[in-house]
N, C-alpha and C positions, 0 to 999 in steps of 0.2 A: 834273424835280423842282425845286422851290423851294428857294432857298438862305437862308439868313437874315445879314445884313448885319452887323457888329462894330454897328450903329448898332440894329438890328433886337432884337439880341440885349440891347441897354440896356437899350433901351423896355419890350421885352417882360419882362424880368427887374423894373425898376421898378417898372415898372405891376403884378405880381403881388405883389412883394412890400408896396406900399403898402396896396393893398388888403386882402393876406393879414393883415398885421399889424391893420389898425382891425378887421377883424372878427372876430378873434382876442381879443385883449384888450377889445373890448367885449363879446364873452360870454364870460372871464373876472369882469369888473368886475358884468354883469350878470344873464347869461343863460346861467348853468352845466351847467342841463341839455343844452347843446348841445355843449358841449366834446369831447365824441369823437366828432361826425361832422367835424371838422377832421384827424383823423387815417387813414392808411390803413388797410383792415380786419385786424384782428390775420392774421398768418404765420408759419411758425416753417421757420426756413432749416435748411439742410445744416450739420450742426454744434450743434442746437440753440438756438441764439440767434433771438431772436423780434424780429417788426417788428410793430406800431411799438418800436423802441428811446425808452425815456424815462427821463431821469436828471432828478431830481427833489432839487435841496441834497444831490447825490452820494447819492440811493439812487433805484437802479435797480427801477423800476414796471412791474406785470404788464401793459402795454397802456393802451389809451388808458379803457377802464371804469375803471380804476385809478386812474389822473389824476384823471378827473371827479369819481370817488366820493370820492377825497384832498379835492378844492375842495369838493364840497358837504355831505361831514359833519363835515371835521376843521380847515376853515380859516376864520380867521373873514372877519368882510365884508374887501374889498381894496379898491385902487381902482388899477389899473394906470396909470400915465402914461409909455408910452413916447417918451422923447429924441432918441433915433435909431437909424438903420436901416439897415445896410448890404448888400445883396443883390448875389452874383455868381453866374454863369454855374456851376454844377459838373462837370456833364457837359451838352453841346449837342449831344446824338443819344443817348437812351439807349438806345434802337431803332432798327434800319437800316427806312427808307421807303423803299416803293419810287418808281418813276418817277413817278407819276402827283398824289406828294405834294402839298398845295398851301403854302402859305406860313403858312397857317395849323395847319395838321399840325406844320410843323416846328416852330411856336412851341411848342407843345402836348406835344415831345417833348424835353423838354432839363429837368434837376434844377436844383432852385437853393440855395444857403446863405445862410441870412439873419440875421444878426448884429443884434438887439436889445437896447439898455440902456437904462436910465429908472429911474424911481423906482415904488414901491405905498407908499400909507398901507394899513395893518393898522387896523384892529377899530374906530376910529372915523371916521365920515366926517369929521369937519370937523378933528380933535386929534387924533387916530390919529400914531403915529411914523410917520417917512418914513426908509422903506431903500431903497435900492439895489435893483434888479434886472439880473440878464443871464442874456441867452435865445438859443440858437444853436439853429435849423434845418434840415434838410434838408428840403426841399419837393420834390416828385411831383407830375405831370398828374394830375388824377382820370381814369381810364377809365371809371370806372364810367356807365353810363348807366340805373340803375334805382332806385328808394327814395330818391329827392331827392338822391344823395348826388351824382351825375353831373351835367354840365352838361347832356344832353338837346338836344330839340330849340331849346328855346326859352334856350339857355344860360344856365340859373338852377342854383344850386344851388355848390360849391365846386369851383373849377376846380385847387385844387391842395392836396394834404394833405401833412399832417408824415407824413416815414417817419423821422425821428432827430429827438428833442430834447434839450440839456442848460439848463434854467433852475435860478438859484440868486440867492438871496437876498442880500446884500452886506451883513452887517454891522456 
């Protein structure tokens, strides 16, 4: 079984969240209609509470249609400009693998929290106010392997979704 390195676990954490983050907030800023195939498919745990978890300027959204639908009927144009990004490890085995694991399996199985702040101009592109934003994640492997949402064969598609988010506005 393949072990993954303190050094393994950096890269591999980096590299997902750099990535996770530009294409996140470029279909925010652009391409809204895709905003909840970034998210895991709706769930509802022991206890009633549902995943994806999304807290939105502290009110808590039915799912990730929710979200989307929030951005593309009630919000006006944005323009996100995320500052920085800090990504760690959350859990690094959310599942036991067995022997046969490769190094790659293990990358594939460990959650991440990604801590985003920066600024969005509101309602005008060029004059629009500029506030404040912050955005906290829990990131998930996609398993899925079917309806683009999986990585698949030819690993396209989103390799990690939000199962928690709290974004809010800085006034």
């Amino acid at each position: 079984m393949a072990t993954l390195t303190e050094t393994d676990t950096t890269r591999t954490s980096t590299d997902a969240g750099e990535h996770f983050v530009d294409a996140f907030y470029t279909a925010l800023n652009g391409s809204r209609n895709q905003i909840k195939s970034f998210y895991v498919p709706s769930t509802t745990l022991a206890g009633g509470r549902g995943l994806p978890h999304i807290s939105f300027n502290g009110e808590l959204l039915n799912g990730a249609g929710a979200f989307q639908e929030r951005f593309e009927k009630q919000m006006p144009w944005t323009h996100f400009e995320p500052q920085s990004v800090n990504v760690h490890v959350l859990n690094p085995s959310i599942t036991p693998l067995d022997g046969k694991a490769s190094k790659r399996d293990a990358e594939r199985n460990m959650s991440l929290t990604v801590q985003v702040s920066g600024y969005v101009r509101l309602i005008e592109r060029k004059e629009g106010p500029m506030r404040g934003f912050s955005d906290s994640f829990v990131l998930v492997p996609n398993k899925e392997e079917v309806g683009g949402r999986g990585t698949g064969k030819q690993d396209v598609g989103r390799k990690w979704l939000i199962q928690s988010q709290n974004i809010r506005f800085v006034v």
